[in-house]
PyMOL commands that place a pseudoatom at each C-alpha (Angstrom):
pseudoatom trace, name=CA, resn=UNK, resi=1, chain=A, elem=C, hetatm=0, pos=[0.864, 2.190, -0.487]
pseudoatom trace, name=CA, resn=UNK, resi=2, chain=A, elem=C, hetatm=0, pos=[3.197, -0.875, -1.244]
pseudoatom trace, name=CA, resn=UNK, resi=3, chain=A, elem=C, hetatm=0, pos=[1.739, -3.414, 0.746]
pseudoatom trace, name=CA, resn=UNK, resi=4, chain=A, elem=C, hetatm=0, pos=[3.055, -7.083, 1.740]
pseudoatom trace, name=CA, resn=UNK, resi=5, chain=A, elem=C, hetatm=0, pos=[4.057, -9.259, 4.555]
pseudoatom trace, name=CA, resn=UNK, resi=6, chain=A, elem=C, hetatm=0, pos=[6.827, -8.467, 6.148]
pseudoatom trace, name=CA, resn=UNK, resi=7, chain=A, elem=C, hetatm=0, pos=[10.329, -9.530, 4.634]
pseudoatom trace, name=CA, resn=UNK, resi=8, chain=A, elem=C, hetatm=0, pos=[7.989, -9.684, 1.199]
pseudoatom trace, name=CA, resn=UNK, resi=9, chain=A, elem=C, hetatm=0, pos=[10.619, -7.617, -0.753]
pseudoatom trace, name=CA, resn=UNK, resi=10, chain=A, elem=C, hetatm=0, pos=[8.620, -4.124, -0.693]
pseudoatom trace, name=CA, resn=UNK, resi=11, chain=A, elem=C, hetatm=0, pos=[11.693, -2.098, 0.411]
pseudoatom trace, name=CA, resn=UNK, resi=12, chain=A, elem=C, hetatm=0, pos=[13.604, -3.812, -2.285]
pseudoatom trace, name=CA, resn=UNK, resi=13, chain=A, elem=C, hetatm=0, pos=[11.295, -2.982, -5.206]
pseudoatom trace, name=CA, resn=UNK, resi=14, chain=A, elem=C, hetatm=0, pos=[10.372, 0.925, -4.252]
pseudoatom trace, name=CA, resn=UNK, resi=15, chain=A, elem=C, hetatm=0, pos=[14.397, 1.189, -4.292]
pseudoatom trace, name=CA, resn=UNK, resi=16, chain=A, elem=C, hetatm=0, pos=[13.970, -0.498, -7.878]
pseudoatom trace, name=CA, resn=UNK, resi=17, chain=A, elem=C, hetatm=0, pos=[11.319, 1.533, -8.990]
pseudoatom trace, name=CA, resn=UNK, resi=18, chain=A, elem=C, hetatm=0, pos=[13.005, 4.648, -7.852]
pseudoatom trace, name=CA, resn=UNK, resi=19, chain=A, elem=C, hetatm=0, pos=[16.056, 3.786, -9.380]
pseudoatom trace, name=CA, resn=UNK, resi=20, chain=A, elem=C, hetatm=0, pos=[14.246, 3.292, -12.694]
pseudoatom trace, name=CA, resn=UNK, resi=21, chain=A, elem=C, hetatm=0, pos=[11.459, 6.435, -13.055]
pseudoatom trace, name=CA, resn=UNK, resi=22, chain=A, elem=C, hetatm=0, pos=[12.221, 9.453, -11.257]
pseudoatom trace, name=CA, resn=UNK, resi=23, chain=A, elem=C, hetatm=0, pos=[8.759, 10.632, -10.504]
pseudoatom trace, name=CA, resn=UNK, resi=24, chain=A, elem=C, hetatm=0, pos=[8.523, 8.306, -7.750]
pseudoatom trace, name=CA, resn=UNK, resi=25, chain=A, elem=C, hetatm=0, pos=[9.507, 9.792, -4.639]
pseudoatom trace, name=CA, resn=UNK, resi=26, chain=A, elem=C, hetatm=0, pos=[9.837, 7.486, -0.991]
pseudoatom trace, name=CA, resn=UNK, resi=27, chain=A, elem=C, hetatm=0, pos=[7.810, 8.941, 1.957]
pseudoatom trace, name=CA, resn=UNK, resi=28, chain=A, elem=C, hetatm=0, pos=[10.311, 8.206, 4.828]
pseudoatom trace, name=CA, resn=UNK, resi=29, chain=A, elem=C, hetatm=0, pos=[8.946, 6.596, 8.012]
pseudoatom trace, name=CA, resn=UNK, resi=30, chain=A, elem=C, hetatm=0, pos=[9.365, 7.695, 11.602]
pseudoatom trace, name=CA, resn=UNK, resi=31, chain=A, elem=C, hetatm=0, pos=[9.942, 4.439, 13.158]
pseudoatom trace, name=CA, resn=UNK, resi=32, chain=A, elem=C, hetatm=0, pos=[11.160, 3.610, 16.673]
pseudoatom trace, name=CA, resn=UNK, resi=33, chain=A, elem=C, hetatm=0, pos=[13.357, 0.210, 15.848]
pseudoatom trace, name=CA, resn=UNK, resi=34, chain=A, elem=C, hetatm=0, pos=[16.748, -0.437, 15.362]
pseudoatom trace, name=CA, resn=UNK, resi=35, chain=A, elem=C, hetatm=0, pos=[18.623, 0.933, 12.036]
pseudoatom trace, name=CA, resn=UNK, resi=36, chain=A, elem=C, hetatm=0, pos=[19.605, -2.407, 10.140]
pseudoatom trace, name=CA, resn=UNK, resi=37, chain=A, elem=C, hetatm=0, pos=[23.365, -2.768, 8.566]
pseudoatom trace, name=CA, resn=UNK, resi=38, chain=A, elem=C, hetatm=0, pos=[22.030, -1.359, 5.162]
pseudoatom trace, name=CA, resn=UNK, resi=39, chain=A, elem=C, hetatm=0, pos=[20.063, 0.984, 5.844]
pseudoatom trace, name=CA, resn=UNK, resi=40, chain=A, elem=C, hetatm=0, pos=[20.974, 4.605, 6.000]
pseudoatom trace, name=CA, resn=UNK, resi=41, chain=A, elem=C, hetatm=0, pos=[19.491, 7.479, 8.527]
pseudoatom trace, name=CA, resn=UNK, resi=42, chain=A, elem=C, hetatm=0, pos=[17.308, 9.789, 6.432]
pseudoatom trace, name=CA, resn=UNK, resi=43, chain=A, elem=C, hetatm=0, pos=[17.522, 8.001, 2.790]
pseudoatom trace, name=CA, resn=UNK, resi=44, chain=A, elem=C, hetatm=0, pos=[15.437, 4.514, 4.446]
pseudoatom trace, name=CA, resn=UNK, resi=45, chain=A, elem=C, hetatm=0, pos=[14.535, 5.907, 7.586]
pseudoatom trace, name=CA, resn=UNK, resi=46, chain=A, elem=C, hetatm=0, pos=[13.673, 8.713, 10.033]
pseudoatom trace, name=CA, resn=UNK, resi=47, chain=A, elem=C, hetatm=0, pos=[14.878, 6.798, 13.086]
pseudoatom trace, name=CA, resn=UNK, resi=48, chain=A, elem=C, hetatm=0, pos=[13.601, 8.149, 16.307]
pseudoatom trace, name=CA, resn=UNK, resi=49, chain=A, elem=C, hetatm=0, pos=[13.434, 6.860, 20.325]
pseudoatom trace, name=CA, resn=UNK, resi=50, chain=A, elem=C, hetatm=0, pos=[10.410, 5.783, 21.461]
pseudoatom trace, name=CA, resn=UNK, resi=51, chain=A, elem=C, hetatm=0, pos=[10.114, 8.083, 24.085]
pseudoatom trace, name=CA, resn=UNK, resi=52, chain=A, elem=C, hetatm=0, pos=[10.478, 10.723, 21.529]
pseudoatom trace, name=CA, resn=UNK, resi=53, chain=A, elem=C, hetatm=0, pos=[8.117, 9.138, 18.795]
pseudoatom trace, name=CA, resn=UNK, resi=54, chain=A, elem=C, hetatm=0, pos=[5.529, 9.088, 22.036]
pseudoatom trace, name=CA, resn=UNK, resi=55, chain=A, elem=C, hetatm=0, pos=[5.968, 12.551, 22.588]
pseudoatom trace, name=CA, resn=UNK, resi=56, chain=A, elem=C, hetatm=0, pos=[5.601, 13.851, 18.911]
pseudoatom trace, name=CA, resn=UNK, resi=57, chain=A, elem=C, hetatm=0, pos=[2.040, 10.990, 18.969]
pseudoatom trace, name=CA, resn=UNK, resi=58, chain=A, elem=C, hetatm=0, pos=[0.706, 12.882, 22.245]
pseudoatom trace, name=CA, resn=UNK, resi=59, chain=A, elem=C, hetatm=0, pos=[1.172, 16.287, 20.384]
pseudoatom trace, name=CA, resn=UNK, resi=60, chain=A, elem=C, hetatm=0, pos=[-0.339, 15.237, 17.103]
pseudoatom trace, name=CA, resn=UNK, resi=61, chain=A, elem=C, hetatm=0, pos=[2.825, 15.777, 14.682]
pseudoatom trace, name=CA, resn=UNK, resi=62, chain=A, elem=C, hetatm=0, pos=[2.572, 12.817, 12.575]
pseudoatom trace, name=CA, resn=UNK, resi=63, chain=A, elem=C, hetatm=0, pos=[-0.133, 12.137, 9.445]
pseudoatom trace, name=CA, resn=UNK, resi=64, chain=A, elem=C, hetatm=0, pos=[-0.323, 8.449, 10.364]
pseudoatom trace, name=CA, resn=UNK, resi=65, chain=A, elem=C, hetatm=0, pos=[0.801, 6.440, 12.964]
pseudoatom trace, name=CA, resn=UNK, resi=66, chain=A, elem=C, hetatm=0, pos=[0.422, 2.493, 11.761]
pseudoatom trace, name=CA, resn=UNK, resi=67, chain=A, elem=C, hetatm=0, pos=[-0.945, -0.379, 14.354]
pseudoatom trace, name=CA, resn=UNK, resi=68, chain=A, elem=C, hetatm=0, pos=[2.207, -1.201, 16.228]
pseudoatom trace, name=CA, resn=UNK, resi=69, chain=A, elem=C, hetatm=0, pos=[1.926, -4.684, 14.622]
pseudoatom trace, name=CA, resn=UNK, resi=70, chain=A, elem=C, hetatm=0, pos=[5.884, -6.011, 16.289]
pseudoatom trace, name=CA, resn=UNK, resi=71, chain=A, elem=C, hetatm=0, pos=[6.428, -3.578, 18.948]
pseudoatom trace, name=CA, resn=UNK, resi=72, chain=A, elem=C, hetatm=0, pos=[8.546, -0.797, 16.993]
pseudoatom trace, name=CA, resn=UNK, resi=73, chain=A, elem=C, hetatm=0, pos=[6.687, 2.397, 16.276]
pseudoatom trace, name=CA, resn=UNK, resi=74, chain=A, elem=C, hetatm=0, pos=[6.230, 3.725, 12.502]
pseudoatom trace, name=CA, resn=UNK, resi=75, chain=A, elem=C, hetatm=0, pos=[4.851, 6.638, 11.780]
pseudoatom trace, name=CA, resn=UNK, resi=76, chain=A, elem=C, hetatm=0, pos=[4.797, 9.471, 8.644]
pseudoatom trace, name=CA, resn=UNK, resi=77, chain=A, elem=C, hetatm=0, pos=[5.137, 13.767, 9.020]
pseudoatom trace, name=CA, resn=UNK, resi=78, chain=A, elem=C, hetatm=0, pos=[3.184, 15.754, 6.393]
pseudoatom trace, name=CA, resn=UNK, resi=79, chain=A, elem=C, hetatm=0, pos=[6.919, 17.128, 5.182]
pseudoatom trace, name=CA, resn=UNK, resi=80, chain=A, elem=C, hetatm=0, pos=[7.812, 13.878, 3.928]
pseudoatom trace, name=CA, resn=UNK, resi=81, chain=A, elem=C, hetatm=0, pos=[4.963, 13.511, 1.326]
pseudoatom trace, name=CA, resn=UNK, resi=82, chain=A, elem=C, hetatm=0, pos=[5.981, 14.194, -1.788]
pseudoatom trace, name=CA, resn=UNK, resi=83, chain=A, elem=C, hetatm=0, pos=[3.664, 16.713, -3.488]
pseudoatom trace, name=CA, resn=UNK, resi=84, chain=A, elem=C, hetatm=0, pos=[5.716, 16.203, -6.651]
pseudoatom trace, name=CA, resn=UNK, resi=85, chain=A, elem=C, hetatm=0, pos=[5.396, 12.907, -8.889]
pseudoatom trace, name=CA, resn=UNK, resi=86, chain=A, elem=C, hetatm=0, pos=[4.123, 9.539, -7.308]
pseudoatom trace, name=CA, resn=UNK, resi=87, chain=A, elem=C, hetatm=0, pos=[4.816, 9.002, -3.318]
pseudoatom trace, name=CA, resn=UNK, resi=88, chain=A, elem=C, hetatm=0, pos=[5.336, 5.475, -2.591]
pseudoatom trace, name=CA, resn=UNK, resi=89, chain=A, elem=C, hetatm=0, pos=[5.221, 3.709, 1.404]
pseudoatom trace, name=CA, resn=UNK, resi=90, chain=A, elem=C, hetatm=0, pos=[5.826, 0.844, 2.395]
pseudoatom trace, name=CA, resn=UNK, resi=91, chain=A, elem=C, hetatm=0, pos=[2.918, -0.681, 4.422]
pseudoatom trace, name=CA, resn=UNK, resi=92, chain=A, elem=C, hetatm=0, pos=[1.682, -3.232, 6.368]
pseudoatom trace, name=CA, resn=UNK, resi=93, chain=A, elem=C, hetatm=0, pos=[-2.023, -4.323, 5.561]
pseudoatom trace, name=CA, resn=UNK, resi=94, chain=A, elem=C, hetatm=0, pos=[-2.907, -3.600, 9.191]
pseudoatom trace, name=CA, resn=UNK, resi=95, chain=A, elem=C, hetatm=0, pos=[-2.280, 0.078, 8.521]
pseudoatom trace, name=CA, resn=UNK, resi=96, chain=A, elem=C, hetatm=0, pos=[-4.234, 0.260, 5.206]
pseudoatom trace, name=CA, resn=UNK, resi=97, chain=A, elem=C, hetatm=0, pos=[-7.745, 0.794, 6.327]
pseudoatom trace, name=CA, resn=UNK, resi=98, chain=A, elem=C, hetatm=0, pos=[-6.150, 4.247, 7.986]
pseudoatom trace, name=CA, resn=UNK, resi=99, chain=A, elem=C, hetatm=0, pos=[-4.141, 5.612, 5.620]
pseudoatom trace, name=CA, resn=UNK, resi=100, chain=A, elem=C, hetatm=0, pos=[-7.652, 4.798, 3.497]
pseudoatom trace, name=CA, resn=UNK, resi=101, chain=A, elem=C, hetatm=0, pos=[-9.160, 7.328, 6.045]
pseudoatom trace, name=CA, resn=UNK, resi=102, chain=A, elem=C, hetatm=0, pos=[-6.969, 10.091, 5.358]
pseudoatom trace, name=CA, resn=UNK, resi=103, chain=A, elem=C, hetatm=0, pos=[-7.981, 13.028, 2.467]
pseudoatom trace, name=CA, resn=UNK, resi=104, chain=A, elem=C, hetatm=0, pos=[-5.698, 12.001, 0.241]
pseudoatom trace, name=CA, resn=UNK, resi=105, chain=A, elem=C, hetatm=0, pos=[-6.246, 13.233, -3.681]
pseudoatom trace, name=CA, resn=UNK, resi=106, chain=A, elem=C, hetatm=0, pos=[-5.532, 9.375, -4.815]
pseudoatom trace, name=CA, resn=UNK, resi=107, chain=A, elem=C, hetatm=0, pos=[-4.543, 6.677, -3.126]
pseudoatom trace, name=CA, resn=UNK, resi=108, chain=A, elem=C, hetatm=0, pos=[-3.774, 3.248, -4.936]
pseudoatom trace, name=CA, resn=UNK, resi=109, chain=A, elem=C, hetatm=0, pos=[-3.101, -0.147, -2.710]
pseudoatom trace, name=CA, resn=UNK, resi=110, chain=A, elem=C, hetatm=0, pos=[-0.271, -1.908, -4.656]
pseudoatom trace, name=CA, resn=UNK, resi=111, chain=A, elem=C, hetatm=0, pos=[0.483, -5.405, -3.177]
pseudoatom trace, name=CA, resn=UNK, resi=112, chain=A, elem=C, hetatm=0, pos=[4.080, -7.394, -3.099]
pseudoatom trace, name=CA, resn=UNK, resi=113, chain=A, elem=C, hetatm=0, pos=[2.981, -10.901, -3.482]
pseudoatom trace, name=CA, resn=UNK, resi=114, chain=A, elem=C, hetatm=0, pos=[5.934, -13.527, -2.357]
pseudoatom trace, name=CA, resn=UNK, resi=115, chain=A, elem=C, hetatm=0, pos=[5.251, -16.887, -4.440]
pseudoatom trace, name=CA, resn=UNK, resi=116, chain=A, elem=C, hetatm=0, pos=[5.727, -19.157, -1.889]
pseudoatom trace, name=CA, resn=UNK, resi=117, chain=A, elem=C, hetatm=0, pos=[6.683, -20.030, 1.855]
pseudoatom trace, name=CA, resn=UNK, resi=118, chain=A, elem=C, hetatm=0, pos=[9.852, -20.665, 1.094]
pseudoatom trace, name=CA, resn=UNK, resi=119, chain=A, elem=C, hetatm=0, pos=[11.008, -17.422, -0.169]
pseudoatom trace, name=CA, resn=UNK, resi=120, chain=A, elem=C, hetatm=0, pos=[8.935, -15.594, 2.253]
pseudoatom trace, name=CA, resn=UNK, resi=121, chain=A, elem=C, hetatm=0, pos=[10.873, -17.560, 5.024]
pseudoatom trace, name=CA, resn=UNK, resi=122, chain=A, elem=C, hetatm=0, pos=[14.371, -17.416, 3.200]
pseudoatom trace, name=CA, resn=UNK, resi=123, chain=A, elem=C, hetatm=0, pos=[13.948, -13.131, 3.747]
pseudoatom trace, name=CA, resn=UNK, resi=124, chain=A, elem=C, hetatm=0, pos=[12.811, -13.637, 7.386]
pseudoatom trace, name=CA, resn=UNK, resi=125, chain=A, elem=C, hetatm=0, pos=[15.510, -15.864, 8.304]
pseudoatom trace, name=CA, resn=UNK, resi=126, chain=A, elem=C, hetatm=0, pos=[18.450, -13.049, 6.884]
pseudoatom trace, name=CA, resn=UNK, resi=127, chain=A, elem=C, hetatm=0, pos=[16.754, -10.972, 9.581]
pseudoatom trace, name=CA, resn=UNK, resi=128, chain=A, elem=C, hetatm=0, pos=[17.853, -13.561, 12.089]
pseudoatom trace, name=CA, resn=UNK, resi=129, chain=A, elem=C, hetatm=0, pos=[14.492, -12.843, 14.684]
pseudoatom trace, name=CA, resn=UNK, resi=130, chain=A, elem=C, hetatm=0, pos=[14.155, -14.369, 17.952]
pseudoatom trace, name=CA, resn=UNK, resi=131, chain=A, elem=C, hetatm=0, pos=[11.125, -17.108, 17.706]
pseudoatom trace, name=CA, resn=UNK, resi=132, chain=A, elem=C, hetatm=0, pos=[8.652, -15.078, 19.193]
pseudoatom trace, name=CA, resn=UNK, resi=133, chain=A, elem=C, hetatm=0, pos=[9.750, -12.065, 16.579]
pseudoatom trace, name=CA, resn=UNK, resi=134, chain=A, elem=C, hetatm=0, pos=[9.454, -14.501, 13.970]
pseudoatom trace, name=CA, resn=UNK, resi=135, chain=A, elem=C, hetatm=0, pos=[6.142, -16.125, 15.025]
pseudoatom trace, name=CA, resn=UNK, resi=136, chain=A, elem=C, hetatm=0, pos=[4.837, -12.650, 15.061]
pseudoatom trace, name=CA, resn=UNK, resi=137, chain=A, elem=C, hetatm=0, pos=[5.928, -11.780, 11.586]
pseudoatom trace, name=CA, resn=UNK, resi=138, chain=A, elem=C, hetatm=0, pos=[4.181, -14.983, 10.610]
pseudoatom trace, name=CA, resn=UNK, resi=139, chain=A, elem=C, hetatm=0, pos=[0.933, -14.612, 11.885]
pseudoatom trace, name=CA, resn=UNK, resi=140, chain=A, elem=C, hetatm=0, pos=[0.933, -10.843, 10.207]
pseudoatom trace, name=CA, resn=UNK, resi=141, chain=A, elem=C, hetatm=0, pos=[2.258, -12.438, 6.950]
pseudoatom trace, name=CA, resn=UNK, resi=142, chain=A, elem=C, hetatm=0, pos=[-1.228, -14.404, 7.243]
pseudoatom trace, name=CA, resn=UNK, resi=143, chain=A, elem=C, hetatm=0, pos=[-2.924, -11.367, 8.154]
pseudoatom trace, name=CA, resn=UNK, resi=144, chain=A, elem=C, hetatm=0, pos=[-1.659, -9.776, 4.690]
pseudoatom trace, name=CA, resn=UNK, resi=145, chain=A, elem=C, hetatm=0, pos=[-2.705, -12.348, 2.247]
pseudoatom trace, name=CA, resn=UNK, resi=146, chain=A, elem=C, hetatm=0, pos=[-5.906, -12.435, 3.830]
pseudoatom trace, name=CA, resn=UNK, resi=147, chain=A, elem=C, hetatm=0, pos=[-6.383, -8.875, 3.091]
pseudoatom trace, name=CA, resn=UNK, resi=148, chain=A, elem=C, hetatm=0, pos=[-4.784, -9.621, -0.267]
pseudoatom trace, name=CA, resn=UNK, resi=149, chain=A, elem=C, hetatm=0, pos=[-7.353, -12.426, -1.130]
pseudoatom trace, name=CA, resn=UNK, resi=150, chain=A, elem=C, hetatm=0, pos=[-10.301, -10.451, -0.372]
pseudoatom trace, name=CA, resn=UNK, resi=151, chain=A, elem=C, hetatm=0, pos=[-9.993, -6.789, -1.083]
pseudoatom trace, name=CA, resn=UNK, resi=152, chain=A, elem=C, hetatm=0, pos=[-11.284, -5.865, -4.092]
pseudoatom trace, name=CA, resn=UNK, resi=153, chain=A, elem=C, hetatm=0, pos=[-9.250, -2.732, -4.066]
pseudoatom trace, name=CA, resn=UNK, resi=154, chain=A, elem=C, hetatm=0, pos=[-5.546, -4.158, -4.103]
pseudoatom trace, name=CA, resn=UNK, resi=155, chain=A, elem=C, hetatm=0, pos=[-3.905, -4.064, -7.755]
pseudoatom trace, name=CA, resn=UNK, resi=156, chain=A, elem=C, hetatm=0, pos=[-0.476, -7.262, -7.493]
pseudoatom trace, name=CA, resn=UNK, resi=157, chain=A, elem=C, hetatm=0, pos=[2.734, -7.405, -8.025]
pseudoatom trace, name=CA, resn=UNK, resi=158, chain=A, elem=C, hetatm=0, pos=[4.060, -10.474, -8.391]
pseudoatom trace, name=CA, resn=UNK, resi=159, chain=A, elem=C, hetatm=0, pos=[7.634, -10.654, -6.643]
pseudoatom trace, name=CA, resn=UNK, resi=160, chain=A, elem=C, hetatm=0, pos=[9.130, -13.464, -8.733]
pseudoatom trace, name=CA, resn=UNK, resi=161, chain=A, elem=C, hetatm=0, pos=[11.714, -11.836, -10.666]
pseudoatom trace, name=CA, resn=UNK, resi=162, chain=A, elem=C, hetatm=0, pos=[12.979, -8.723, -9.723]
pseudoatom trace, name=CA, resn=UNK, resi=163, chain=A, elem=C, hetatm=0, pos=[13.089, -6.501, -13.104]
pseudoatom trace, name=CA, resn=UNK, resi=164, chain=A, elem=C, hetatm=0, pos=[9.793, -7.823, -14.039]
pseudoatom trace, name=CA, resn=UNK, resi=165, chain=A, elem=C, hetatm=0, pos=[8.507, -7.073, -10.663]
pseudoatom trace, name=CA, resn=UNK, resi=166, chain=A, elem=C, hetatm=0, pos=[10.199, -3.435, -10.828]
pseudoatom trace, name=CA, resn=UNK, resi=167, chain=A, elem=C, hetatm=0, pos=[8.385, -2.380, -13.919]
pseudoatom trace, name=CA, resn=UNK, resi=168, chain=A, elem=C, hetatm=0, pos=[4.942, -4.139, -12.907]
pseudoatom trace, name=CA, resn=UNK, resi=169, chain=A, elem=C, hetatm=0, pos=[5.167, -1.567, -9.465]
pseudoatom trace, name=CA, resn=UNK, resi=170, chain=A, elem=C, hetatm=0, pos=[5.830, 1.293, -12.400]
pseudoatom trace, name=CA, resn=UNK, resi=171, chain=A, elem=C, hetatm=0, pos=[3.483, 0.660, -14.521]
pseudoatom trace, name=CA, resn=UNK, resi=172, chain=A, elem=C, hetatm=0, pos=[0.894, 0.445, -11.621]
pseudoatom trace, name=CA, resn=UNK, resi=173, chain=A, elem=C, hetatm=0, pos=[2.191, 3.165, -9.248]
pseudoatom trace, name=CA, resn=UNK, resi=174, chain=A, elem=C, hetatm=0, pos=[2.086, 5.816, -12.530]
pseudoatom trace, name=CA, resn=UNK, resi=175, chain=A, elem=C, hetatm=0, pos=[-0.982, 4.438, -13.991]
pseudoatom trace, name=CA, resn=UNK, resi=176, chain=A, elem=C, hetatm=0, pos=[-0.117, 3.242, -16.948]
pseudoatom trace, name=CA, resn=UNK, resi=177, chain=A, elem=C, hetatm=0, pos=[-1.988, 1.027, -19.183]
pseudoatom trace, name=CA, resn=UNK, resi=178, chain=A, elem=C, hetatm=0, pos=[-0.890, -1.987, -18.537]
pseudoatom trace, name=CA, resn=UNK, resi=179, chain=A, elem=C, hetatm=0, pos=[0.365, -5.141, -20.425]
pseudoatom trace, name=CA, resn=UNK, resi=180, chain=A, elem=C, hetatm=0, pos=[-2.104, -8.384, -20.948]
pseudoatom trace, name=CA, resn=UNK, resi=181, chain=A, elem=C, hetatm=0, pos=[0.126, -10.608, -18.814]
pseudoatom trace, name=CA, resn=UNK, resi=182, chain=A, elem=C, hetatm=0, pos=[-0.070, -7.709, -16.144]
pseudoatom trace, name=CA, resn=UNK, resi=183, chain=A, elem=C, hetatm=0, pos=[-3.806, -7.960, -16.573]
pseudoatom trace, name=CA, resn=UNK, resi=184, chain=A, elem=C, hetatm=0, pos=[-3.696, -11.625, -16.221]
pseudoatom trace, name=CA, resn=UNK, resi=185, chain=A, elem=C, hetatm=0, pos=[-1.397, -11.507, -12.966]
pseudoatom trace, name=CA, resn=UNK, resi=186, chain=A, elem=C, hetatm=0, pos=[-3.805, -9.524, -11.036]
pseudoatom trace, name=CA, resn=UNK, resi=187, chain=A, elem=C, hetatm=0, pos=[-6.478, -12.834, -11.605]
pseudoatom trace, name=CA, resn=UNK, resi=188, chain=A, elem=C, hetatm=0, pos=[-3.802, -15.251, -10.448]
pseudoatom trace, name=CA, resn=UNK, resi=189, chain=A, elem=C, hetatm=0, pos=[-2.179, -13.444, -8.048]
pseudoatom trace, name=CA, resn=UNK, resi=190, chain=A, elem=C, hetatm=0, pos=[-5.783, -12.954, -6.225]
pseudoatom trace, name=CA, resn=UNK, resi=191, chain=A, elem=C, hetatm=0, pos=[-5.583, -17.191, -6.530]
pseudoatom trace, name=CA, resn=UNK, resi=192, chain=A, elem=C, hetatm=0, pos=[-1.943, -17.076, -5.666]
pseudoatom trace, name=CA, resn=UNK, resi=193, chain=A, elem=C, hetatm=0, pos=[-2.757, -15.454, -2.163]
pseudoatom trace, name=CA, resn=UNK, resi=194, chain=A, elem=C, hetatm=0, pos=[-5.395, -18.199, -1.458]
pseudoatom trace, name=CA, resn=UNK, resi=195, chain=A, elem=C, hetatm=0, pos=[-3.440, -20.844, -1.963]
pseudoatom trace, name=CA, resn=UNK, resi=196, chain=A, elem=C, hetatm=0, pos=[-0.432, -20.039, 0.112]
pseudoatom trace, name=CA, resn=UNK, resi=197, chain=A, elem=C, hetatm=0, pos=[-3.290, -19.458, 2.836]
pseudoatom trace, name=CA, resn=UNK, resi=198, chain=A, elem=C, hetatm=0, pos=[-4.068, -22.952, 2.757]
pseudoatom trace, name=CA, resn=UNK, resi=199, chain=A, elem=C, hetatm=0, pos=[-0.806, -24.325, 2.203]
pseudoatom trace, name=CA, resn=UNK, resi=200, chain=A, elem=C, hetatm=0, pos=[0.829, -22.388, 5.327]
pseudoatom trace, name=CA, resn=UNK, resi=201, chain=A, elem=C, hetatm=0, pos=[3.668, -24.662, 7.081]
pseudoatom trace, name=CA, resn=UNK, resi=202, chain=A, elem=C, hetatm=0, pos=[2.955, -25.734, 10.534]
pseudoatom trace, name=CA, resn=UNK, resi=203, chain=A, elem=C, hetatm=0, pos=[4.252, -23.507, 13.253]
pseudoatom trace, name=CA, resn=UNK, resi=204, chain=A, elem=C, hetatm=0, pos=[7.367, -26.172, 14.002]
pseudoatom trace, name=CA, resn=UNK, resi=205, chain=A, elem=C, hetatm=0, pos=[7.967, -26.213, 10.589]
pseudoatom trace, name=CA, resn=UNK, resi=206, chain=A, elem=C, hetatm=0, pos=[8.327, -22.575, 10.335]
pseudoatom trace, name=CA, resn=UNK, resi=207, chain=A, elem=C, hetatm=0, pos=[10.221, -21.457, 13.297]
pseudoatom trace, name=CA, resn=UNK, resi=208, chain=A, elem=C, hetatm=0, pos=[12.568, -24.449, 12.219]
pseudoatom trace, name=CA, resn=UNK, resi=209, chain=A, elem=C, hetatm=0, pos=[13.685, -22.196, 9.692]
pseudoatom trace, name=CA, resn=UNK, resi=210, chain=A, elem=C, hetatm=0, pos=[14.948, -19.550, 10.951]
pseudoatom trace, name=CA, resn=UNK, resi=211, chain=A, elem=C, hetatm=0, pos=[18.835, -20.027, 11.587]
pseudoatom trace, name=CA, resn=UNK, resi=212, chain=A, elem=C, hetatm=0, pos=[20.491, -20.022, 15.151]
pseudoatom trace, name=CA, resn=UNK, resi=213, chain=A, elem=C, hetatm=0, pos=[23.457, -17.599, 16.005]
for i in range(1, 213): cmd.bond("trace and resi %d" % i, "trace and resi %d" % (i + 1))
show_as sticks, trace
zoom trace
C-alpha cells in the first residue's frame, strides 16, 4: 500500500517506480469519480457509475471497498492483483486497517511523506476543489500524518525530490537492503510527520490557497 494524504504525490511516484523496475505491477481501482485530464480509462483507473459500483458492493464483487473518505467510491476486484512481481495501491490511511484485514501473503505500508504545507497545498490547489472539497482533503491530510506519526508499521518515503523518492519506494516496495540515509529517513520522517501536525495553517489560511476560476 502507498499511503499519503491526498494530492501527496503517490500516483506520481508508483508511475516512477513502474517506469524504473518492472516487477512492480499497479492494482487498478474501481472508483466512482470523475476521470481527470491525464488520466487514462484502464491504465489509472477502472472508472465506474455509482449506481453500478453499488450494485457490484451489494453482490460482493470487489476485495476491498475503502471508507468513502470525499464522497467518490474506490474499490479493488481480485483480477487486478498482480500475482506476479510486487503490486503497488495507492491508499488512503483510512483504508489501511482493512486492507490489513485481508489474507494477504505480505503486505508492507509504504508512506509518501510531503515536506511541508506548502507543497501539500501547491498539489491540492492544481486540482482546483470547491472549499468544502478542499476542507475535506485537509482534515484527511491530518488524518494521514497522524497515522504516519504513530504506527509503528509504516516504512517513509520522503517526497522531496522525485528520483530520490522513486528509488526509496523501490528499494522498499522490493525489499531491498536499504541505504544508511534511507535508514536515517525513516527516524526523521516519523519527526517530520509530527511537526507538520503542529505546524498546520489555520483553516483561512488554507482555503486561501486554493485558486478561484
Amino acid at each position: 500500500a502507498v499511503v499519503g494524504p491526498s494530492a501527496a504525490g503517490k500516483t506520481t511516484l508508483i508511475r516512477a517506480a513502474m517506469a524504473r523496475e518492472p516487477r512492480l505491477r499497479l492494482v487498478l481501482n474501481n472508483t466512482s469519480r470523475a476521470q481527470r485530464p491525464d488520466e487514462v480509462a484502464g491504465v489509472d483507473y477502472r472508472f465506474e457509475t455509482r449506481a453500478r459500483m453499488l450494485t457490484r458492493i451489494a453482490n460482493r464483487e470487489y476485495v476491498q471497498v475503502a471508507p468513502s473518505v470525499f464522497g467518490d467510491l474506490y474499490a479493488t476486484a481480485a483480477e487486478d492483483y498482480t500475482t506476479d512481481g510486487v503490486a503497488l495501491l495507492p491508499v488512503l490511511a483510512d483504508a489501511v486497517a482493512s486492507f490489513r484485514a485481508l489474507p494477504f501473503r505480505n503486505f508492507l505500508t509504504l508512506y509518501v511523506l510531503p515536506v511541508d504545507w506548502q507543497s501539500l497545498h501547491a498539489r491540492l490547489a492544481e486540482r482546483r476543489c470547491d472549499p468544502r472539497t478542499l476542507a475535506g482533503r485537509l482534515a484527511e491530510a491530518r488524518r494521514s500524518l497522524a497515522f504516519a506519526a504513530t504506527d509503528d508499521r509504516v516504512r517513509f518515503v520522503i517526497n522531496d525530490d522525485l528520483d530520490v523518492a522513486t528509488g526509496d519506494l523501490v528499494t522498499l516496495a522490493l525489499r531491498r537492503p536499504a541505504p544508511d540515509r534511507l535508514l536515517r529517513d525513516q527516524v526523521r520522517a516519523r519527526q517530520l510527520a509530527g511537526r507538520l501536525l503542529a505546524d498546520e495553517p489555520a483553516l483561512d489560511d488554507r482555503l486561501a490557497l486554493q485558486p478561484t476560476a
